[in-house]
KOLMILUM-849515 format. One record per residue (C-alpha): residue number from 1; residue in one letter; chain; x negated, y, z. Coordinates in steps of 0.2 Angstrom, whole numbers, always signed. Example, Ala and Ser with C-alpha at 12.3 -4.5 7.8 and 13.67 -1.06 7.14 Angstrom:
2
<seq->1	type->A	mol->A	u->-62	v->-22	w->+39>
<seq->2	type->S	mol->A	u->-68	v->-5	w->+36>
***
This chain:
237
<seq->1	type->X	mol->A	u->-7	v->-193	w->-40>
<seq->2	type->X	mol->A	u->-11	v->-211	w->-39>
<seq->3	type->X	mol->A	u->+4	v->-221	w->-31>
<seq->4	type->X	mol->A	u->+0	v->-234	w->-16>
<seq->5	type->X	mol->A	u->+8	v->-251	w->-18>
<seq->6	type->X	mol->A	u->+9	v->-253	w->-1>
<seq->7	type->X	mol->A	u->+24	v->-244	w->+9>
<seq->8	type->X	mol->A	u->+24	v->-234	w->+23>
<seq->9	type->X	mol->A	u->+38	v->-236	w->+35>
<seq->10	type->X	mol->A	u->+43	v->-221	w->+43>
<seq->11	type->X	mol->A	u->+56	v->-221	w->+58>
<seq->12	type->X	mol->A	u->+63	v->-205	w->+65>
<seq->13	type->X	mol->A	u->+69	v->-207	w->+84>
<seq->14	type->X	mol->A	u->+70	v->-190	w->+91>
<seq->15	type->X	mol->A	u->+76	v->-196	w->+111>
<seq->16	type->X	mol->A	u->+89	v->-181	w->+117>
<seq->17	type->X	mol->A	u->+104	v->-184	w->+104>
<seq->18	type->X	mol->A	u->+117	v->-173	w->+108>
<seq->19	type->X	mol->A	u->+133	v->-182	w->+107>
<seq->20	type->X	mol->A	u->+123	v->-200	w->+113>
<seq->21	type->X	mol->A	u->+111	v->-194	w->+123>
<seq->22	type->X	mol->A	u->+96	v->-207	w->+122>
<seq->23	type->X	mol->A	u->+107	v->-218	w->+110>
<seq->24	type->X	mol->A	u->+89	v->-224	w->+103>
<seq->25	type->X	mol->A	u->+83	v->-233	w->+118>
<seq->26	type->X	mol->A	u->+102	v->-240	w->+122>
<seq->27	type->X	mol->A	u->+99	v->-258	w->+128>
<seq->28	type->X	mol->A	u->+102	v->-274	w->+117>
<seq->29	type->X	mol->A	u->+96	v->-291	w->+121>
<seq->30	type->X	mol->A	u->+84	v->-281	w->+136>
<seq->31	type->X	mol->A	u->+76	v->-271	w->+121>
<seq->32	type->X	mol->A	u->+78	v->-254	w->+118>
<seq->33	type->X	mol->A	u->+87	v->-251	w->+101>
<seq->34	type->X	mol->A	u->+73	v->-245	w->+90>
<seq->35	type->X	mol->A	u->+61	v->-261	w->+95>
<seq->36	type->X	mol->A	u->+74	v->-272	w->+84>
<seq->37	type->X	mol->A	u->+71	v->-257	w->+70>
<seq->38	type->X	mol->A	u->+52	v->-259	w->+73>
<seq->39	type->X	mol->A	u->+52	v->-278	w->+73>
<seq->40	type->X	mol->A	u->+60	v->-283	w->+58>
<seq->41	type->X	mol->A	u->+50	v->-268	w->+46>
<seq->42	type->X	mol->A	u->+33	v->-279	w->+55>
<seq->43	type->X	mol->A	u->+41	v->-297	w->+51>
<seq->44	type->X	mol->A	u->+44	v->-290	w->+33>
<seq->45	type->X	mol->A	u->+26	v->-289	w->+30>
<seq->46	type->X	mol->A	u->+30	v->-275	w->+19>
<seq->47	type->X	mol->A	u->+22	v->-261	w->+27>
<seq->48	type->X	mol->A	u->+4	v->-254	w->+26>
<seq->49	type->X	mol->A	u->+8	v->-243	w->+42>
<seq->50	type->X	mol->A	u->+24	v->-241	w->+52>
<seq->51	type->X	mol->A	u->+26	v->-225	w->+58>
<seq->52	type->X	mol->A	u->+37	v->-219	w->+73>
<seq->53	type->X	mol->A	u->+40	v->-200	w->+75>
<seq->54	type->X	mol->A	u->+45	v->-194	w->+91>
<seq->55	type->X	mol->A	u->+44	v->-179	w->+104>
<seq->56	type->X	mol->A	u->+46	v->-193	w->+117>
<seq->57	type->X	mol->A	u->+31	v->-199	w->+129>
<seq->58	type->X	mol->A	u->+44	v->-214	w->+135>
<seq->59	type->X	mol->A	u->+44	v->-218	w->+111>
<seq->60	type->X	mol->A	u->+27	v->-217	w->+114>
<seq->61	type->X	mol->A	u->+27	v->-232	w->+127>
<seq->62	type->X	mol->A	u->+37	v->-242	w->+117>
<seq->63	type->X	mol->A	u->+28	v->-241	w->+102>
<seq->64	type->X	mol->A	u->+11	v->-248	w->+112>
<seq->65	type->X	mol->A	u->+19	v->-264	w->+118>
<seq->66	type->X	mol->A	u->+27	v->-265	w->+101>
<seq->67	type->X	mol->A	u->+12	v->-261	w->+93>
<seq->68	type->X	mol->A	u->+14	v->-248	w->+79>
<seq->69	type->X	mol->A	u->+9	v->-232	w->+78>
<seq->70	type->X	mol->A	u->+16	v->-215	w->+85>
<seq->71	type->X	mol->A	u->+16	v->-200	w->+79>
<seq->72	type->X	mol->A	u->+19	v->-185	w->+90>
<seq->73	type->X	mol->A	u->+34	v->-175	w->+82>
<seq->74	type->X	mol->A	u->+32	v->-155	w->+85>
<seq->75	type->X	mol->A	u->+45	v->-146	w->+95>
<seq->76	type->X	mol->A	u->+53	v->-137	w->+81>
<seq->77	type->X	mol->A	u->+57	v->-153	w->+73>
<seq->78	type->X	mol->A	u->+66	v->-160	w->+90>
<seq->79	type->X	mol->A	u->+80	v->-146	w->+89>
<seq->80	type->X	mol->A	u->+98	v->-151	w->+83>
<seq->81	type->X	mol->A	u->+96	v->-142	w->+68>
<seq->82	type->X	mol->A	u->+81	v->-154	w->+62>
<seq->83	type->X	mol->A	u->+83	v->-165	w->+46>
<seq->84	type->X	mol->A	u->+78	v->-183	w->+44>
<seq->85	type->X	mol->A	u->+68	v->-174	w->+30>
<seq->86	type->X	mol->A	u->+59	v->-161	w->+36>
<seq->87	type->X	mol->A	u->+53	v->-175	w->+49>
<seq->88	type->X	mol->A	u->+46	v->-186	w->+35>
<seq->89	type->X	mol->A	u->+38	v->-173	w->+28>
<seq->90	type->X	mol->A	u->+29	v->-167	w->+43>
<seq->91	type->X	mol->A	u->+24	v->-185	w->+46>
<seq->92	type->X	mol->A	u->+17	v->-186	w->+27>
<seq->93	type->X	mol->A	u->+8	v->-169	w->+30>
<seq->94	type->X	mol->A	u->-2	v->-174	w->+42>
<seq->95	type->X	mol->A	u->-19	v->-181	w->+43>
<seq->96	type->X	mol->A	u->-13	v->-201	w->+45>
<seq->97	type->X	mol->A	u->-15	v->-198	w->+24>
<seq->98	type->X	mol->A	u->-27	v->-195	w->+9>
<seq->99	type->X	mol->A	u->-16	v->-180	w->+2>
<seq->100	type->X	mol->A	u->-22	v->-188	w->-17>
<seq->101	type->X	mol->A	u->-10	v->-201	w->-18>
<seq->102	type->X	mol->A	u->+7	v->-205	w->-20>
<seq->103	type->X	mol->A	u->+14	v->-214	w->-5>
<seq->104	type->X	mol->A	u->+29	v->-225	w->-5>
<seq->105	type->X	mol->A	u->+38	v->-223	w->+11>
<seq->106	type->X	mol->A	u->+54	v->-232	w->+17>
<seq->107	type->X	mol->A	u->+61	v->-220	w->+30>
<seq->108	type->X	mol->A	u->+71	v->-233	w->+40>
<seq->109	type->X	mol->A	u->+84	v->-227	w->+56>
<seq->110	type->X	mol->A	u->+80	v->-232	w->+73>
<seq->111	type->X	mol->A	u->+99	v->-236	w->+76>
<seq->112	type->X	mol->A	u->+101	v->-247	w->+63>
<seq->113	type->X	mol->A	u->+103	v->-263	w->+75>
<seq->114	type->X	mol->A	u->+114	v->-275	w->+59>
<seq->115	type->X	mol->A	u->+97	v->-270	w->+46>
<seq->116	type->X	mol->A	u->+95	v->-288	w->+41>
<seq->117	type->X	mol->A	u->+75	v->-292	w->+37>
<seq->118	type->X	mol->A	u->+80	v->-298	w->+21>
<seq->119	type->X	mol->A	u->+88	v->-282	w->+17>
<seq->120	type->X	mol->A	u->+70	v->-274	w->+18>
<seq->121	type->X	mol->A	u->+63	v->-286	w->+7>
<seq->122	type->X	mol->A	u->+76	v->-285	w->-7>
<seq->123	type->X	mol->A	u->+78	v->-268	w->-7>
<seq->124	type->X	mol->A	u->+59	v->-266	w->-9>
<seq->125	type->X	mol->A	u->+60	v->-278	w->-25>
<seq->126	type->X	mol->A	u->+73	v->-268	w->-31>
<seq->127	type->X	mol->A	u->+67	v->-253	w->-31>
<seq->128	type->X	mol->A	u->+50	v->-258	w->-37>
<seq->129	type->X	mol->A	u->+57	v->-269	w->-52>
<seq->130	type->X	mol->A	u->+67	v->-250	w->-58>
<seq->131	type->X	mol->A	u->+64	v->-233	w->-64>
<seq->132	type->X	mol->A	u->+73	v->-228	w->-47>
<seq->133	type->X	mol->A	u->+68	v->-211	w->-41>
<seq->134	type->X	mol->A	u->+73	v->-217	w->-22>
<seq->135	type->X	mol->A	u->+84	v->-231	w->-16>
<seq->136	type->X	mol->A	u->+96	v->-232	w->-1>
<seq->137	type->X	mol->A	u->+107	v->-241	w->+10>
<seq->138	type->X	mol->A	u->+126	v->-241	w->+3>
<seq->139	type->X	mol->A	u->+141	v->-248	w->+11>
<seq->140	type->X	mol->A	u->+158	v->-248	w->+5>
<seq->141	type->X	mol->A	u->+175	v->-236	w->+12>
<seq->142	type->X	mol->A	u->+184	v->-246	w->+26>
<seq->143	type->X	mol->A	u->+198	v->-237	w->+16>
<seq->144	type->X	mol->A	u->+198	v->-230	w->+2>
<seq->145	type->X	mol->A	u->+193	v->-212	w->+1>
<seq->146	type->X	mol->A	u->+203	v->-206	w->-14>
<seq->147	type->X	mol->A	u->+218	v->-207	w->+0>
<seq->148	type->X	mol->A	u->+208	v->-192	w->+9>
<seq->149	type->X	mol->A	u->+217	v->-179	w->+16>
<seq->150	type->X	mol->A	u->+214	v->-160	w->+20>
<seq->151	type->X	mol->A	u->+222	v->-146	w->+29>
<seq->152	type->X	mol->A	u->+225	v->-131	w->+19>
<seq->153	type->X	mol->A	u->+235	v->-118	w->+34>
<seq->154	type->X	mol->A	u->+247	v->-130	w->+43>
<seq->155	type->X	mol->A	u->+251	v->-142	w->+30>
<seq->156	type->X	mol->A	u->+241	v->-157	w->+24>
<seq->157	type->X	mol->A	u->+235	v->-162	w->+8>
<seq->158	type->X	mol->A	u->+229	v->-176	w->-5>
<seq->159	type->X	mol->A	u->+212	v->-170	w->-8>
<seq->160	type->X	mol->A	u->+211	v->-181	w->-24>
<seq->161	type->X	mol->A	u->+227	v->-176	w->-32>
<seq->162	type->X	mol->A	u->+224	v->-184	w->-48>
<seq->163	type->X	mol->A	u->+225	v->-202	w->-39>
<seq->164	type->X	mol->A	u->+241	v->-198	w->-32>
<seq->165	type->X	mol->A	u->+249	v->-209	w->-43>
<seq->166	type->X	mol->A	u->+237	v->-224	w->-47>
<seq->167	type->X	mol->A	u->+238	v->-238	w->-40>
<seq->168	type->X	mol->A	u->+222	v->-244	w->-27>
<seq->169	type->X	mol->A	u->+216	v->-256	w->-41>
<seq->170	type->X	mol->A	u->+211	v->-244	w->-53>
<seq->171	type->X	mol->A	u->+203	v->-233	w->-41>
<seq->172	type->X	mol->A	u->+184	v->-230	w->-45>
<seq->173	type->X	mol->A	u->+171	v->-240	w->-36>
<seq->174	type->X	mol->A	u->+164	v->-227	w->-22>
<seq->175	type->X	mol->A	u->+150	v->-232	w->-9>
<seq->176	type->X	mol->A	u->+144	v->-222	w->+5>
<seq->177	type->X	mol->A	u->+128	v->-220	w->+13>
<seq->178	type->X	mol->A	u->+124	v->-233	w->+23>
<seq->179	type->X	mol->A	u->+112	v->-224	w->+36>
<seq->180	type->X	mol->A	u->+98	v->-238	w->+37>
<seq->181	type->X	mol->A	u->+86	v->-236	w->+23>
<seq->182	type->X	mol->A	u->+80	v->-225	w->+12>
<seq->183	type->X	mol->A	u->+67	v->-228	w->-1>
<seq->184	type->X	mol->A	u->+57	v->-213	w->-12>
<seq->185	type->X	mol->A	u->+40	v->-210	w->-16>
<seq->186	type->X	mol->A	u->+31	v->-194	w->-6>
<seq->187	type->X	mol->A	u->+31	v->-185	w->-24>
<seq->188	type->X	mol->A	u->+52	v->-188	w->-26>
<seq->189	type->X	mol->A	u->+54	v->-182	w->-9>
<seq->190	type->X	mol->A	u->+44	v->-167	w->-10>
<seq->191	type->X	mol->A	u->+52	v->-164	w->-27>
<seq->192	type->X	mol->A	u->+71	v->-166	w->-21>
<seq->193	type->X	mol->A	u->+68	v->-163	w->-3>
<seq->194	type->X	mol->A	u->+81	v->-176	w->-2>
<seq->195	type->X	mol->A	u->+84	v->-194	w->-1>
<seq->196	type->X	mol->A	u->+97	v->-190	w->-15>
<seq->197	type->X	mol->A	u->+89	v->-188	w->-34>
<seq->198	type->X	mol->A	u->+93	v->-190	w->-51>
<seq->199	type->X	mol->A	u->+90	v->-207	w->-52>
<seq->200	type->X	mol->A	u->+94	v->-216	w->-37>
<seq->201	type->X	mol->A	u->+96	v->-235	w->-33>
<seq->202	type->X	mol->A	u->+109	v->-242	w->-22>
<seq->203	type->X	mol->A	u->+106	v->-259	w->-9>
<seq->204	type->X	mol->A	u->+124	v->-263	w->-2>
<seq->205	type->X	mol->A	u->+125	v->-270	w->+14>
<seq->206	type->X	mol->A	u->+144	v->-278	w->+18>
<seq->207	type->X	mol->A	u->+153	v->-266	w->+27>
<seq->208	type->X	mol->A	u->+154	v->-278	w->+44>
<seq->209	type->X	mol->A	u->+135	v->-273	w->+48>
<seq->210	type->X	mol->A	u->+138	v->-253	w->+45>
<seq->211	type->X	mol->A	u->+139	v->-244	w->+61>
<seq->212	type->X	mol->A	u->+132	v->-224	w->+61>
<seq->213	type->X	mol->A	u->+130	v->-224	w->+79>
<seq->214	type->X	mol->A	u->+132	v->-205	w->+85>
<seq->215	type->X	mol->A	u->+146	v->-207	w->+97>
<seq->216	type->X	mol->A	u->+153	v->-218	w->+111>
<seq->217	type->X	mol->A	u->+167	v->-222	w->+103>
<seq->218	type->X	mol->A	u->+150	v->-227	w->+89>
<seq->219	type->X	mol->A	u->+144	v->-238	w->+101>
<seq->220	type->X	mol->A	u->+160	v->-248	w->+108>
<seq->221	type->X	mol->A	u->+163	v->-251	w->+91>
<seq->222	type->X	mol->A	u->+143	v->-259	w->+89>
<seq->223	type->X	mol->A	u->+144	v->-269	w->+102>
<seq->224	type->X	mol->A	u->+161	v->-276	w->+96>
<seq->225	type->X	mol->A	u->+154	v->-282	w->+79>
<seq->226	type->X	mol->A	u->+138	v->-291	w->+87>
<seq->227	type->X	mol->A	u->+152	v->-302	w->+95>
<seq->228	type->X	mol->A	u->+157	v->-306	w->+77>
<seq->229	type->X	mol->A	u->+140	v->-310	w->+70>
<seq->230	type->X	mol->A	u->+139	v->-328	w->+66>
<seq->231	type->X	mol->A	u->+117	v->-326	w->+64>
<seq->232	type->X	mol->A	u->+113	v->-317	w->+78>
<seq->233	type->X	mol->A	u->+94	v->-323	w->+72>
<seq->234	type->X	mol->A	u->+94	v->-311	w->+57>
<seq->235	type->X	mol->A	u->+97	v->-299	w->+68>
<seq->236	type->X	mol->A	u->+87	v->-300	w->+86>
<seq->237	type->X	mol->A	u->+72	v->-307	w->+75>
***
């Protein structure tokens, strides 16, 4: 399976979100949210193809005037239950492609307003100058997890009971997934029918631009950051 140099960006932006209902077309600078994602994968000049999967007529809209290309998501894949996965996959299955090759795709989030162009580019060169399996987005802990507690009945616990006594500096390094991008090839995603393999690569984005936007309480919090971005360029490119 020969591998294409050239990526294919594919962005998942199913419109009827349960707890933020229509959170992808949430208005910033008089855009909807996913036309920021759109615009910085086309100013990367990265991307052979970027790819928008959707169940919604009001996506496909948007995709025309921003001109990329929409792909019409089947009903089965617009439930709750549906994976980010199962939504590339579809996408990589379909006709759009020569089944022969190996495609390198960057699945990239429609909410992922603080995505910095340049994270796009130095990821990509990260990931192609490695023996990376798939690369993602990382961020660190606002706090540190190993302080992590659980309830076990009506009492809580230290979920890390080993830490309990060490001191914060001598705590391991831990990251988190970022939720902005994800690099693999189509093989390595068939393979691990993850973003998550054996030999994964990390881009870390300061912890100031994270924001997993699945609630309003998400979405105060968003907004408050963009009033603390000194480059509002990088951004709204």
């Amino acid at each position: 399976m020969t591998l294409i140099d050239k990526p294919i960006a594919i962005i998942p932006a199913r419109l009827n979100s349960k707890r933020l209902p229509k959170k992808n077309i949430l208005n910033f600078k008089n855009k909807p949210l996913i036309s920021w994602a759109i615009r910085k994968a086309i100013k990367s000049n990265l991307f052979r193809k970027i790819i928008v999967s959707s169940e919604s007529l009001h996506l496909k809209k948007i995709c025309k005037k921003e001109g990329v290309e929409f792909f019409e998501r089947k009903n089965k894949l617009s439930r709750n239950k549906s994976t980010v996965i199962e939504v590339c996959k579809d996408v990589l299955n379909s006709n759009y492609f020569d089944h022969a090759h190996n495609y390198l795709i960057c699945c990239i989030y429609p909410t992922a307003l603080l995505l910095e162009v340049s994270d796009l580019k130095k990821s990509y060169n990260e990931f192609k100058k490695s023996e990376f399996q798939s690369l993602i987005s990382v961020s660190e802990y606002n706090l540190p997890p190993f302080q992590a507690l659980y309830q076990n009945k009506k009492y809580w616990h230290l979920f890390f009971k080993k830490y309990e006594k060490k001191q914060s500096n001598f705590y391991p390094e831990i990251l988190c997934d970022a939720g902005m991008i994800y690099w693999i090839s189509k093989k390595n995603l068939f393979k691990y029918n993850s973003f998550y393999t054996n030999k994964m690569g990390v881009h870390k984005i300061p912890v100031d631009r994270v924001c997993d936007l699945n609630t309003p309480m998400d979405l105060a919090r968003l907004r408050l950051n963009l009033k603390f971005i000194k480059n509002e360029k990088k951004i709204f490119v």
